[in-house]
C-alpha positions as CSV (number, residue, x, y, z in Angstrom):
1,X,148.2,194.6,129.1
2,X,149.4,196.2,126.0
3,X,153.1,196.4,125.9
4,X,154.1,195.9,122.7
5,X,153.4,197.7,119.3
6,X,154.5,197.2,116.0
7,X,153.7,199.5,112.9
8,X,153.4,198.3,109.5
9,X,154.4,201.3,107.3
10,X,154.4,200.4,103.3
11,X,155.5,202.3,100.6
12,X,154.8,204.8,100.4
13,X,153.7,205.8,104.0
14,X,151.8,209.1,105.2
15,X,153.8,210.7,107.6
16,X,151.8,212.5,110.1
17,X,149.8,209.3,110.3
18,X,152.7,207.1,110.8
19,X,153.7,210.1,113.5
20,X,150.5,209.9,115.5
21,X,151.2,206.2,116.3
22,X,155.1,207.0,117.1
23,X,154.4,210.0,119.4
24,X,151.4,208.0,121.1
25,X,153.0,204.9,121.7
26,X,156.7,205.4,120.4
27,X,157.9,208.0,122.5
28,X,159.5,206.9,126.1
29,X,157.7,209.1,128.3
30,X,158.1,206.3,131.6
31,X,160.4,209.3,133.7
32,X,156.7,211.2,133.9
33,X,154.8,208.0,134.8
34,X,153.7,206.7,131.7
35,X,153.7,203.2,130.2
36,X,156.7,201.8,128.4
37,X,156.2,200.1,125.1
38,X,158.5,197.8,123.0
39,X,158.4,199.8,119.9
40,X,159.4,198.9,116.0
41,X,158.2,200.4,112.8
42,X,158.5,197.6,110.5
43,X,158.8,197.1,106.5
44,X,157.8,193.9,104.5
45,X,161.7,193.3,104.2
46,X,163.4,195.8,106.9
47,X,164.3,198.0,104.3
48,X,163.8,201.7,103.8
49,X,160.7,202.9,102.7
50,X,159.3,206.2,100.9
51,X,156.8,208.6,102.5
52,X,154.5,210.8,101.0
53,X,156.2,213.7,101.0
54,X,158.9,212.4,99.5
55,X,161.4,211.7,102.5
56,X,162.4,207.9,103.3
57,X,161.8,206.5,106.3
58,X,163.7,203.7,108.1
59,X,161.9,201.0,109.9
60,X,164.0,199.4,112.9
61,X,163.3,195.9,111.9
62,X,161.0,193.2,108.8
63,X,157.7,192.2,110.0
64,X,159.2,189.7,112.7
65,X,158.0,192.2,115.2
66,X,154.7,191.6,114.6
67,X,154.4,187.9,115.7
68,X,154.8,188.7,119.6
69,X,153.1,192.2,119.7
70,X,149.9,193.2,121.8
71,X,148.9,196.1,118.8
72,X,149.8,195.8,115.3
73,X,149.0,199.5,113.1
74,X,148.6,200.5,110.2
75,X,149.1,204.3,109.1
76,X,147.2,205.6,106.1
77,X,148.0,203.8,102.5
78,X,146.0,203.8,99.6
79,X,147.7,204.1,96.2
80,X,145.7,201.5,94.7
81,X,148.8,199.0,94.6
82,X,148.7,195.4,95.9
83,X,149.5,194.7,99.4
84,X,152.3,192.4,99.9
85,X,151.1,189.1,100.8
86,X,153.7,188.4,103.8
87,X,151.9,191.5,105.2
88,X,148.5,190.5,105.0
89,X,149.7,187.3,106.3
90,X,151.0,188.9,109.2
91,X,148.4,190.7,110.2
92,X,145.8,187.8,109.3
93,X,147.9,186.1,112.0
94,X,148.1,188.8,114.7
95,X,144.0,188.6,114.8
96,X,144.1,184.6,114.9
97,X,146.1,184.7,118.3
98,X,144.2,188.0,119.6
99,X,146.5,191.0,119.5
100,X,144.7,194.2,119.1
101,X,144.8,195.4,114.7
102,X,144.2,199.2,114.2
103,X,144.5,201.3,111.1
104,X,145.0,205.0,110.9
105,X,142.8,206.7,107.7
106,X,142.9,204.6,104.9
107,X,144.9,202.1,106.4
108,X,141.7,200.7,106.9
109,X,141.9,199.4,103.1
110,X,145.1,197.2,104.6
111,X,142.5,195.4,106.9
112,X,140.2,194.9,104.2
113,X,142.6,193.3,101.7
114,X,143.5,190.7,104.6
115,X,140.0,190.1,105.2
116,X,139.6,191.3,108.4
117,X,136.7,193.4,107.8
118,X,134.3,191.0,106.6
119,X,131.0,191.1,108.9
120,X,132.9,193.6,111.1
121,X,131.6,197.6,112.0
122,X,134.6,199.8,110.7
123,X,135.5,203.5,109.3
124,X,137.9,205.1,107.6
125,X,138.5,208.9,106.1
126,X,135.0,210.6,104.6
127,X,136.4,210.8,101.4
128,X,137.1,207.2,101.1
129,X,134.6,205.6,103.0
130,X,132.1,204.5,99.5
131,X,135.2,203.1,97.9
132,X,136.0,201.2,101.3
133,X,132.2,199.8,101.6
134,X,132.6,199.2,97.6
135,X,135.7,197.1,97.6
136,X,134.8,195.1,100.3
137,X,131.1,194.8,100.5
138,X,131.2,192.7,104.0
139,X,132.2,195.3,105.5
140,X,130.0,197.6,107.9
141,X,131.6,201.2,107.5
142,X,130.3,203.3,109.7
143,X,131.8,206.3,107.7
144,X,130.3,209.1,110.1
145,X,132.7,208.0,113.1
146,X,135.8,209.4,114.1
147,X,136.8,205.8,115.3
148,X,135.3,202.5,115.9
149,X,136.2,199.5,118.0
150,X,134.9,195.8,116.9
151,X,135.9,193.4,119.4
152,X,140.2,193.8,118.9
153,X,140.2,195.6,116.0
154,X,140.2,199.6,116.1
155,X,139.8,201.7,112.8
156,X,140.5,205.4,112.7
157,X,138.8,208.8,110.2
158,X,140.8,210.6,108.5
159,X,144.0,211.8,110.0
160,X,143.6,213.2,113.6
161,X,140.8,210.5,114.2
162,X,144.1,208.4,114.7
163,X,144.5,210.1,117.5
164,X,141.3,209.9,119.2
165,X,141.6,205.9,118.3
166,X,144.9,205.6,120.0
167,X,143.7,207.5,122.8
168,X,140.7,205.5,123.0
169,X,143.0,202.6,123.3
170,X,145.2,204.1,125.7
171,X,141.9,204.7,128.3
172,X,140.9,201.3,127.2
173,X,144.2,199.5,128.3
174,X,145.1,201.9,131.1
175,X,142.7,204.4,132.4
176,X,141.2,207.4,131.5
177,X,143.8,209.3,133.7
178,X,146.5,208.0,131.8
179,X,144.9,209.2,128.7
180,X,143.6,212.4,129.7
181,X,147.3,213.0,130.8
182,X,148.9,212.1,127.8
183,X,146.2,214.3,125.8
184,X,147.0,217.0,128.2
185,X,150.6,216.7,127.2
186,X,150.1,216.6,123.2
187,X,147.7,219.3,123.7
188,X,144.6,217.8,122.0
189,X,141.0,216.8,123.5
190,X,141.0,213.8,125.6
191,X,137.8,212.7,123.7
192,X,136.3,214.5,120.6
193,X,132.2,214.1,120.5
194,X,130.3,213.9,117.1
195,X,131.4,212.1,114.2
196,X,133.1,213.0,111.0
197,X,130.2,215.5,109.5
198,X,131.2,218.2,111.6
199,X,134.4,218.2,109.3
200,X,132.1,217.8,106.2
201,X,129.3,219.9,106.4
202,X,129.1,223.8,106.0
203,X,129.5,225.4,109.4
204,X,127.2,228.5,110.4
205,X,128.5,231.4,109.8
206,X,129.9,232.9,113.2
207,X,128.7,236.7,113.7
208,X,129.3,239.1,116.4
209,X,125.6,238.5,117.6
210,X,126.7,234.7,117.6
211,X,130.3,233.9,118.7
212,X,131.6,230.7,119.2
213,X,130.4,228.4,121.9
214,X,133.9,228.1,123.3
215,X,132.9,230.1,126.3
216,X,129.8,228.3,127.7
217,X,131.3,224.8,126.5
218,X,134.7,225.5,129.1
219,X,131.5,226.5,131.4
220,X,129.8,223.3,131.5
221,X,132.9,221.4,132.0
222,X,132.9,222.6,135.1
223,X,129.6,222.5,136.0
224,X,128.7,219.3,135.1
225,X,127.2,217.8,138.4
226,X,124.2,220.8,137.4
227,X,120.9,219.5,136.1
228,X,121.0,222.1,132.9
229,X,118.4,222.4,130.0
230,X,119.1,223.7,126.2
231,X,117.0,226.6,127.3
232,X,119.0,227.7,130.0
233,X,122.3,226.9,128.0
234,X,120.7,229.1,125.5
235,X,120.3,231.9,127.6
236,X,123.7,231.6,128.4
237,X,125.1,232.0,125.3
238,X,122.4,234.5,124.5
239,X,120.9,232.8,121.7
240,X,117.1,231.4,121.3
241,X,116.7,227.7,121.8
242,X,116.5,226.5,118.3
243,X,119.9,228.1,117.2
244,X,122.1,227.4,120.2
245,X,120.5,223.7,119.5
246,X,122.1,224.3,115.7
247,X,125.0,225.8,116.4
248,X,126.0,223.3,119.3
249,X,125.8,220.8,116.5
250,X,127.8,222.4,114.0
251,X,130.4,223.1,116.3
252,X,130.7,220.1,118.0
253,X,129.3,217.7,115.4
254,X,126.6,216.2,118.0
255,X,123.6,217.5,120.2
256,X,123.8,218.7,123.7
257,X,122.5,215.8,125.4
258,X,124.8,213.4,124.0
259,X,127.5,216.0,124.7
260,X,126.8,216.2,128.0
261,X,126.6,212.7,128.6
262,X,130.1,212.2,127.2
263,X,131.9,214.8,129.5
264,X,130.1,213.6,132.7
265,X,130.9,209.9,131.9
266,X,134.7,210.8,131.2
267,X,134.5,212.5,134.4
268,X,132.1,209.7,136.1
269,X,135.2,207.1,134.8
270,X,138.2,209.4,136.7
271,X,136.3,209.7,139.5
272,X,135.5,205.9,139.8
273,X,139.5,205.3,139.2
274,X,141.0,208.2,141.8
275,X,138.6,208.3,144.4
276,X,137.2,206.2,146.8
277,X,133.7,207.8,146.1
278,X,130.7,205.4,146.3
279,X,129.3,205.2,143.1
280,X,125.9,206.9,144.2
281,X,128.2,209.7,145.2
282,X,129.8,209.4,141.7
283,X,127.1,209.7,140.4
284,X,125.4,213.0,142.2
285,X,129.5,214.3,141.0
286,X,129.4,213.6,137.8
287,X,125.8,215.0,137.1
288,X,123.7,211.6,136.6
289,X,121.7,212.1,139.5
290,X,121.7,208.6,140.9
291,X,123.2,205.5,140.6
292,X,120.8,203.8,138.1
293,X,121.0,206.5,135.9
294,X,124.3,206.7,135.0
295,X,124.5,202.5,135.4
296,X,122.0,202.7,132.2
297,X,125.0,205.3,130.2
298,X,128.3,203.5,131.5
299,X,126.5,200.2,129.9
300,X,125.5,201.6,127.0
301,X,129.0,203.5,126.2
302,X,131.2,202.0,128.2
303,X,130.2,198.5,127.6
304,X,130.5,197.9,131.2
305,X,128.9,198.6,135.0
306,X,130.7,201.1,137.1
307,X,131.4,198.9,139.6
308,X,133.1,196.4,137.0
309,X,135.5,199.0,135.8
310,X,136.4,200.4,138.9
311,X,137.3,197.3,139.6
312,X,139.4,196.6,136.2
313,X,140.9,200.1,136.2
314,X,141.9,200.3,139.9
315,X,143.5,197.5,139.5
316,X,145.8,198.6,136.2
317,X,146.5,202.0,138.0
């Protein structure tokens, strides 16, 4: 169970990074039901450190911290400098005994300096993500993901990706309840779908004939347990096929299928946790239509059978 974090922040250290770990797993939130979490931000030497916008930040303690914790982060840092080597000592230790590593943006480059992305699937922030796979050619960066998890080790996109890692980690270690709440409560989606194009790429140009598909997508959300086609979502939103098909992707950075089958396995995972629904029940629910149907998704991008993680998450909740 993870219980303890401790942050690595090095000079100089982006702040709204470093901030997305502290709100996520820094801030005491146990009055409202939440997990409790032995927290430090730590410093090669316990001393201050500068940020990127020119504020200093101090850490509560050196890197001792980091010998006992269950997560050890990394918030964005790439200036090119050397990383200290009691650092990459540190965390080169923290994988050898199994605590879970995760870096935030470009924090990714910390990892690879302690070689802890060699032969492993990784990402980090678009803009980075040639210089990444250059420096450290044993790497397998996956540079069109938002976040990806390779056994313990978590790494995030640019920025807010950091958040949909920690959250990720949160439904991971505690239940998709416990992170839907806590993205309910910091006001962001409890799972973003597509990858980091969406954020790249040109978006079409929104006109009165084609608003946005925020409408029909708040629809479908609660209409999931439907057996809907593009064509009929297209009618919905009063657009032909072939550009409802294009603007879904634009907007939401993947296709409608794999949307789809995101929202009703979120919803498939609470139900499975809350309820004492059979899983064929779950299924019809969640939209799958039977059992072996949504079986095939949860072990494909869940890494798991239902019944297994009701079984785990029941358990932890």
């Amino acid at each position: 169970m993870l219980r303890k974090v401790a942050v690595i922040a090095l000079d100089p250290v982006a702040a709204f990074e470093l901030g997305v770990l502290c709100e996520v797993f820094g801030t005491d939130r146990t009055a409202d039901g939440f997990p409790s979490y032995r927290f430090d931000v730590c410093t090669v030497d316990g001393r201050p450190v500068r940020s990127r916008s020119g504020f200093q930040v101090v850490p509560q303690a050196d890197l001792g911290p980091t010998e006992d914790a269950d997560l050890v982060a990394v918030p964005a840092h790439y200036d090119g400098s050397p990383i200290p080597e009691p650092v990459l000592d540190a965390l080169r230790r923290a994988h050898e005994r199994g605590a879970y590593l995760l870096s935030v943006c470009s924090g990714a480059f910390v990892l690879g300096a302690a070689g802890l992305l060699d032969g492993r699937e990784c990402t980090t922030h678009w803009k980075y993500a040639d210089q990444l796979a250059e420096r450290y050619p044993r790497a397998r960066v996956r540079c069109d993901e938002l976040y990806v998890q390779d056994g313990k080790l978590l790494t995030g996109a640019g920025t807010a990706a950091g958040i949909d890692a920690c959250l990720h980690l949160v439904r991971q270690e505690h239940g998709s309840a416990v992170a839907t709440k806590l993205a309910r409560r910091m006001v962001v989606p409890p799972h973003r779908d597509g990858g980091q194009s969406q954020y790249i790429e040109a978006p079409i140009p929104r006109t009165p004939e084609a608003p946005t598909l925020a409408p029909v997508l708040g629809w479908l959300i609660g209409h999931l347990d439907q057996n809907l086609t593009v064509d009929e979502l297209a009618a919905r939103s009063h657009m032909a096929p072939r550009t409802f098909a294009r603007r879904f992707r634009a907007e939401t950075g993947t296709t409608p299928h794999d949307w789809l089958t995101n929202q009703r396995l979120l919803l498939a995972r609470r139900l499975l946790e809350e309820t004492e629904l059979g899983v064929d029940a779950v299924a019809t629910r969640a939209g799958f239509g039977d059992a072996a149907t949504m079986r095939h998704h949860f072990t494909r991008r869940v890494g798991t059978t239902p019944h297994a993680y009701r079984t785990l998450f029941r358990e932890r909740v």
